[in-house]
C-alpha positions as a printed NumPy array, in Angstrom:
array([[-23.771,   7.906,   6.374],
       [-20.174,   7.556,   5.538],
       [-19.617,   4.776,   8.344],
       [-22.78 ,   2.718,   5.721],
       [-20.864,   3.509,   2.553],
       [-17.21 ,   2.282,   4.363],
       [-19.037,  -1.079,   5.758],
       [-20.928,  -1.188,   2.213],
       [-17.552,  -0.941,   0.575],
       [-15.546,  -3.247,   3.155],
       [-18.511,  -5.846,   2.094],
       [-17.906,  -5.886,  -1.565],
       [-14.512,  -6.066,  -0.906],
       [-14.964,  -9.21 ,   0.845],
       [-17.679, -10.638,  -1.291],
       [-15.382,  -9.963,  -4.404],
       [-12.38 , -11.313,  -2.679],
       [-14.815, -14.508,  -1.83 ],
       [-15.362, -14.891,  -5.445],
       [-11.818, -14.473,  -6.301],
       [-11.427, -17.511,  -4.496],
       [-13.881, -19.597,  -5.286],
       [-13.66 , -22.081,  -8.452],
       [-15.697, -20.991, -11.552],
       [-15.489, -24.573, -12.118],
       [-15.222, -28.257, -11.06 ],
       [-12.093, -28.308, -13.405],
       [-11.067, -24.927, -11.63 ],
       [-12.138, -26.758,  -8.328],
       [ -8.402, -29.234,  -8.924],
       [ -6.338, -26.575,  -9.83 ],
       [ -4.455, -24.192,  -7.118],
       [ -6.265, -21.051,  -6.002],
       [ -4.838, -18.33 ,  -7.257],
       [ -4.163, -14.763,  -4.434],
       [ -6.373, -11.844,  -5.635],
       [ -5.465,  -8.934,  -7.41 ],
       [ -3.065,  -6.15 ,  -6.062],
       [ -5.046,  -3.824,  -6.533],
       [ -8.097,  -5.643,  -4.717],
       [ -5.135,  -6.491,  -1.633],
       [ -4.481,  -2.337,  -1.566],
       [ -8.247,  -1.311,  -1.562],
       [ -8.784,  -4.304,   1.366],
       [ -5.629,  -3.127,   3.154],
       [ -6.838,   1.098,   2.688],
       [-10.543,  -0.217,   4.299],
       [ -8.397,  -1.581,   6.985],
       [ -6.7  ,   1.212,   7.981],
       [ -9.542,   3.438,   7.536],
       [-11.803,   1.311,   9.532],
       [ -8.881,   1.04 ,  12.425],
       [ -8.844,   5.008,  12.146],
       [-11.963,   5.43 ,  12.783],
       [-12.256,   3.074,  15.177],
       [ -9.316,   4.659,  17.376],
       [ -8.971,   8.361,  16.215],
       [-12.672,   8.984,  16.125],
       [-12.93 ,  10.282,  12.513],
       [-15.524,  12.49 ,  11.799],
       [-17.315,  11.404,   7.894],
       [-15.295,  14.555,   6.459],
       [-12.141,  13.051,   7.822],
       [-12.932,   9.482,   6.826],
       [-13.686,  10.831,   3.422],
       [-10.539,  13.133,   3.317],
       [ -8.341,  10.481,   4.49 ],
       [-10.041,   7.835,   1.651],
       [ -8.618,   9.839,  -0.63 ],
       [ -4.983,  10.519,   0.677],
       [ -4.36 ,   6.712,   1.262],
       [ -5.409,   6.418,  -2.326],
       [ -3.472,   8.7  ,  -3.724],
       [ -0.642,   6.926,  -1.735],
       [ -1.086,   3.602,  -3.231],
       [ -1.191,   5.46 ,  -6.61 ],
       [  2.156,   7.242,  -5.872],
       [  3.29 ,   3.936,  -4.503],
       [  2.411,   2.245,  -7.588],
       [  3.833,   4.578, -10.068],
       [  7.345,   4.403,  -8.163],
       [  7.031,   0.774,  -8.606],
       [  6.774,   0.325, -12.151],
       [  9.658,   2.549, -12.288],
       [ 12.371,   1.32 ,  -9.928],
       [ 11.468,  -2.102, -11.533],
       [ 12.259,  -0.87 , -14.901],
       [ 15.412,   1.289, -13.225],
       [ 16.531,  -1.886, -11.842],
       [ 15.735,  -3.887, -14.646],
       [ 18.349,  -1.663, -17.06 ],
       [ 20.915,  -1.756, -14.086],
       [ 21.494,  -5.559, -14.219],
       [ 21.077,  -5.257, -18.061],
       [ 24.608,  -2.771, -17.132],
       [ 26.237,  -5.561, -15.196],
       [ 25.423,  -8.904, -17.21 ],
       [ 26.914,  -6.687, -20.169],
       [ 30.607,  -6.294, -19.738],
       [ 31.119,  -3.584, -22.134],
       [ 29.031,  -1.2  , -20.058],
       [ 31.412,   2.021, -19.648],
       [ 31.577,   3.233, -15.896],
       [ 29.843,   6.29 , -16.569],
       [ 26.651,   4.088, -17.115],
       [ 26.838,   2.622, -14.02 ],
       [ 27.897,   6.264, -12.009],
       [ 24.38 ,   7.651, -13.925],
       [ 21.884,   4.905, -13.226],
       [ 23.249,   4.802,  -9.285],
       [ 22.491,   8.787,  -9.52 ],
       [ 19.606,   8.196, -11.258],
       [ 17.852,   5.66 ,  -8.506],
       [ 19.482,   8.124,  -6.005],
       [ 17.594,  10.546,  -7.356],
       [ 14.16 ,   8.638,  -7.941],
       [ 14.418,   7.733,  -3.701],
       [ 14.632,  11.314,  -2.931],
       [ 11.523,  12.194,  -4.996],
       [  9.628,   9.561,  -3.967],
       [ 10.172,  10.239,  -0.15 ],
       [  9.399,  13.978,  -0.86 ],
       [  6.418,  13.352,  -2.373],
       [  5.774,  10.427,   0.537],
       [  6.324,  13.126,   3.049],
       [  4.23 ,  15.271,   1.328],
       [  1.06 ,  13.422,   1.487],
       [  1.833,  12.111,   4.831],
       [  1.86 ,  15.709,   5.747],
       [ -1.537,  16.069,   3.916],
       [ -3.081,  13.074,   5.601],
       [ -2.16 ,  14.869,   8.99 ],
       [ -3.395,  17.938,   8.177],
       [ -6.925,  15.92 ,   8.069],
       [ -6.397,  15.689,  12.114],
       [ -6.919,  17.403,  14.787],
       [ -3.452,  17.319,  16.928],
       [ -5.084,  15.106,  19.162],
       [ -5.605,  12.802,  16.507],
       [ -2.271,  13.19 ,  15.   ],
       [ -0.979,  12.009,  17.445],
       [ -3.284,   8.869,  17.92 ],
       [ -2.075,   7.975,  13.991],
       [  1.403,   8.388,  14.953],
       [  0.838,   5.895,  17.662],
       [ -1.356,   3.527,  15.837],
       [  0.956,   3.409,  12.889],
       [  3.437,   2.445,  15.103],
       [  1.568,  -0.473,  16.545],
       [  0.649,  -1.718,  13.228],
       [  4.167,  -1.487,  12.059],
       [  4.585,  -3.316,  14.933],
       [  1.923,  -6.207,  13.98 ],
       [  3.505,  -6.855,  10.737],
       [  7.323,  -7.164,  11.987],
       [  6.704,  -9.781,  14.085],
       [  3.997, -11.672,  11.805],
       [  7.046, -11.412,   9.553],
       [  6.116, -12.849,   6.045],
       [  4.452, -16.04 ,   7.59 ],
       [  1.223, -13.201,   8.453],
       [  1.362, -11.838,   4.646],
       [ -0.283, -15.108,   3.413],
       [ -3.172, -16.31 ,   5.92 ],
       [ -4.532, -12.921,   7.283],
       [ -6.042,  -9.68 ,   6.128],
       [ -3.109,  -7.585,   5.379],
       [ -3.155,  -4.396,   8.196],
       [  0.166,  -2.542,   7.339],
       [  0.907,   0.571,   6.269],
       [  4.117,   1.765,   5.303],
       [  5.628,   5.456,   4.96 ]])
C-alpha cells in the first residue's frame, strides 16, 4: 500500500515538475524556463531519499511512513533556520556598511549567530536521532552508509550535478 501511495506521489511530483516546465504559452515558449519551486525541489529530493531507503534498508510501510514525516519536519526546521540566518546576516552587513556601529553590536550579533548554529544543530541532531530510532540497528547502520555514499554523489557532481539531474543529497 504505502510503496502505491510513494510511486503515486513520486508521479505527481514529476508530472507537476513537467508542467512547471512546460510553456503555458507560445509567447512563454521564447522566454527562458524558469527552475521549479523550492519547495517542489525538497518534496522531489525527500521522495528520493525515501525511495533509495527503501530500496536499500528494506523499510517496512510503518517505517516509510515514519521516516516521511521526519525528513519533513527536517526541511521545515531547515527552512525556518533559513529565513533567519538570512535576516541575521542581512542586519550584520547592515553593522559593517554603517560605520557608526559601536563594537558591542558587532560582539552581540557574532554571539547571536553563534548561538542560532548551536540550536539549529541540536535540534538537527535531534531529529536525526528520531529518524534512527525508526530503524532497526541493522538498518541504522545501512543509512549511515548510504548517507555517506550520497554525500559522496553530490561532492564530486559538485554544482555542475545541481542543475541537470534530480537532486539526491541529503545533508545533516
Amino acid at each position: 500500500m504505502v510503496k502505491r501511495v510513494v510511486l503515486v506521489a513520486f508521479m505527481v511530483v514529476a508530472t507537476l515538475y513537467g508542467r512547471a516546465q512546460a510553456p503555458a504559452t507560445q509567447q512563454d515558449a521564447v522566454a527562458p524556463q524558469t527552475t521549479p519551486s523550492v519547495s517542489g525541489r525538497r518534496d522531489t529530493v525527500r521522495l528520493f531519499i525515501v525511495h533509495k531507503m527503501r530500496e536499500n534498508l528494506g523499510l517496512s510501510d510503518a517505517q516509510t511512513l515514519q521516516v516521511l514525516d521526519v525528513l519533513e519536519a527536517i526541511d521545515q526546521e531547515r527552512e525556518i533556520e533559513g529565513v533567519a540566518r538570512r535576516a541575521l546576516l542581512n542586519r550584520m552587513q547592515g553593522f559593517l556598511a554603517d560605520p557608526a556601529t559601536p563594537e558591542a553590536a558587532f560582539k552581540e550579533a557574532a554571539a547571536q549567530f553563534q548561538k542560532s548554529q548551536e540550536q539549529n544543530g541540536t535540534k538537527m541532531r535531534d531529529l536525526e536521532a528520531r529518524l534512527l530510532n525508526t530503524l532497526s540497528p541493522k538498518q541504522q547502520v545501512q543509512f549511515i552508509i548510504l548517507r555517506r555514499q550520497l554525500l559522496e554523489e553530490v561532492a564530486q557532481d559538485g554544482f555542475r550535478g545541481r542543475a541537470g539531474r534530480a537532486p539526491g543529497r541529503f545533508r545533516q
